[in-house]
One Martini backbone bead per residue (centre of mass of N, CA, C, O) as a GRO file, in nm:
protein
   32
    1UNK     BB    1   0.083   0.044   0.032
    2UNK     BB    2   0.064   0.379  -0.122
    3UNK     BB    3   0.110   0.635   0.094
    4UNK     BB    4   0.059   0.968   0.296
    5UNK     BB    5  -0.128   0.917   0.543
    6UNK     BB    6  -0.158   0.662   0.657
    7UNK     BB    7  -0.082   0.404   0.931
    8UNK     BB    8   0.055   0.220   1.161
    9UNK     BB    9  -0.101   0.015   1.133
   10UNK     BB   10  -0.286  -0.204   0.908
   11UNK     BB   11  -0.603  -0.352   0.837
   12UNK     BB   12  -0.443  -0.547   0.631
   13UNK     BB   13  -0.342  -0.825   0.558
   14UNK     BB   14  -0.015  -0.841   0.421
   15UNK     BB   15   0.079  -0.529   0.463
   16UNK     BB   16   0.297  -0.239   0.327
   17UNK     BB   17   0.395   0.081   0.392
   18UNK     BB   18   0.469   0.297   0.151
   19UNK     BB   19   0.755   0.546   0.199
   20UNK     BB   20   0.746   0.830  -0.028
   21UNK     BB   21   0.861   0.658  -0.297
   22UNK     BB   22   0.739   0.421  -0.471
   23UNK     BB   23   0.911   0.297  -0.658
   24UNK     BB   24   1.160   0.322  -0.458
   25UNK     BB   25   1.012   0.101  -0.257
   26UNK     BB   26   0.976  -0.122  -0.473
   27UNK     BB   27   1.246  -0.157  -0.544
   28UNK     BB   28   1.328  -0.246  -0.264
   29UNK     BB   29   1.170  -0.501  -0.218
   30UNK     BB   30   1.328  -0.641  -0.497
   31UNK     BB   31   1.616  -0.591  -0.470
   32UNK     BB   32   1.693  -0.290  -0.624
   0.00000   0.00000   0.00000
């Protein structure tokens, strides 16, 4: 999940929050 608003915990299971750039929150995800 990207937002900009959003915060931890996150109400959906298996979710990961991410901040900042999403692409690069993505990148770094996949081991980019």
């Amino acid at each position: 999940m990207a937002s900009t608003t959003l915060a931890e915990p996150l109400p959906w299971q298996h979710s990961i929050l991410l901040k900042g750039d999403a692409a690069d929150a993505v990148a770094g995800l996949k081991g980019g």
